[in-house]
C-alpha positions as CSV (number, residue, x, y, z in Angstrom):
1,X,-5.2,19.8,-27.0
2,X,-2.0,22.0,-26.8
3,X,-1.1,24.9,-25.1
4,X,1.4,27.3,-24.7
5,X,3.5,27.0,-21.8
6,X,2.8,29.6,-19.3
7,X,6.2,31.8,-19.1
8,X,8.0,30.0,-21.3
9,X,9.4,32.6,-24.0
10,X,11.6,30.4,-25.6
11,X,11.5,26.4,-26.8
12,X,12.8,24.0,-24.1
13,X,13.6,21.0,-25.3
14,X,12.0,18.7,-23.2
15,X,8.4,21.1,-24.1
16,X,8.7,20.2,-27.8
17,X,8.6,24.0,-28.8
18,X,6.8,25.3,-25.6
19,X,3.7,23.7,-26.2
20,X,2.6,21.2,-23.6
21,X,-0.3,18.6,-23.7
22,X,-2.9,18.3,-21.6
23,X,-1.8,14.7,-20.4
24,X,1.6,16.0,-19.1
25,X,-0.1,19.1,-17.4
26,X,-2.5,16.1,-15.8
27,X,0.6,13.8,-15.2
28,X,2.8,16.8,-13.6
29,X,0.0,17.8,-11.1
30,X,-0.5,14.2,-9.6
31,X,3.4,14.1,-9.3
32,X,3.4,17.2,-7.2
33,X,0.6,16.3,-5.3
34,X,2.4,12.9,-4.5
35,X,5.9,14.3,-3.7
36,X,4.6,17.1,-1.4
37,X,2.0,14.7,0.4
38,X,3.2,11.5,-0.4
39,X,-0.2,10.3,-0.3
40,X,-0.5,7.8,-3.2
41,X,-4.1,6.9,-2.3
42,X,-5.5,10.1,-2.6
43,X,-3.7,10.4,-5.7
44,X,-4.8,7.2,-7.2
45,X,-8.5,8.0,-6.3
46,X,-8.1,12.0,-8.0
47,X,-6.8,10.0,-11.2
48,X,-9.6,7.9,-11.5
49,X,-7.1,4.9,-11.9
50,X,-8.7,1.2,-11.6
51,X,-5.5,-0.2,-9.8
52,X,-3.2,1.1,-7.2
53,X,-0.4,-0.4,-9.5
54,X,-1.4,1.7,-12.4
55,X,-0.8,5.0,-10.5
56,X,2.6,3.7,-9.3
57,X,3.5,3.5,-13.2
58,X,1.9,6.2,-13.7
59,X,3.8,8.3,-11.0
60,X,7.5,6.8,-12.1
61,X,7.7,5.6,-8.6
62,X,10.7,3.2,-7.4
63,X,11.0,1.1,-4.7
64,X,13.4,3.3,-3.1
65,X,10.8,5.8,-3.3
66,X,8.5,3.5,-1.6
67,X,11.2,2.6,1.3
68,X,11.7,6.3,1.7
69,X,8.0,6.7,2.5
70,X,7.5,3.9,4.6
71,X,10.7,4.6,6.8
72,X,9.3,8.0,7.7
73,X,5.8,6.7,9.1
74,X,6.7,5.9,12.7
75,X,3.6,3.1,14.6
């Protein structure tokens, strides 16, 4: 399923002609959800993912990332 992208008058080039897919609208909501909680386990469990590791592809995350998150977290 397409659809067109909501204020976009004219084709980006990264939306193939302002149309975007359901799977990238998907994909772009966990990724904000991530980077403005952080929290990869709630993410993980609101994609329905099997493995931990198969949201961390999913999310593009690097170890940097993963070292930024951890050195915030204070015991």
């Amino acid at each position: 399923m397409l659809v067109r992208a909501v204020g976009q008058d004219h084709p980006q080039p990264w939306n193939k002609g302002s149309l975007v897919g359901t799977h990238s609208m998907r994909r772009t909501k966990a990724t904000q959800i991530y980077r403005k909680t952080g929290d990869l386990r709630a993410v993980h469990l609101l994609l329905g993912h099997t493995k931990l590791e198969s949201t961390v592809r999913y999310l593009g995350i690097e170890v940097d990332d993963a070292l930024h998150i951890a050195e915030q977290i204070e015991l």
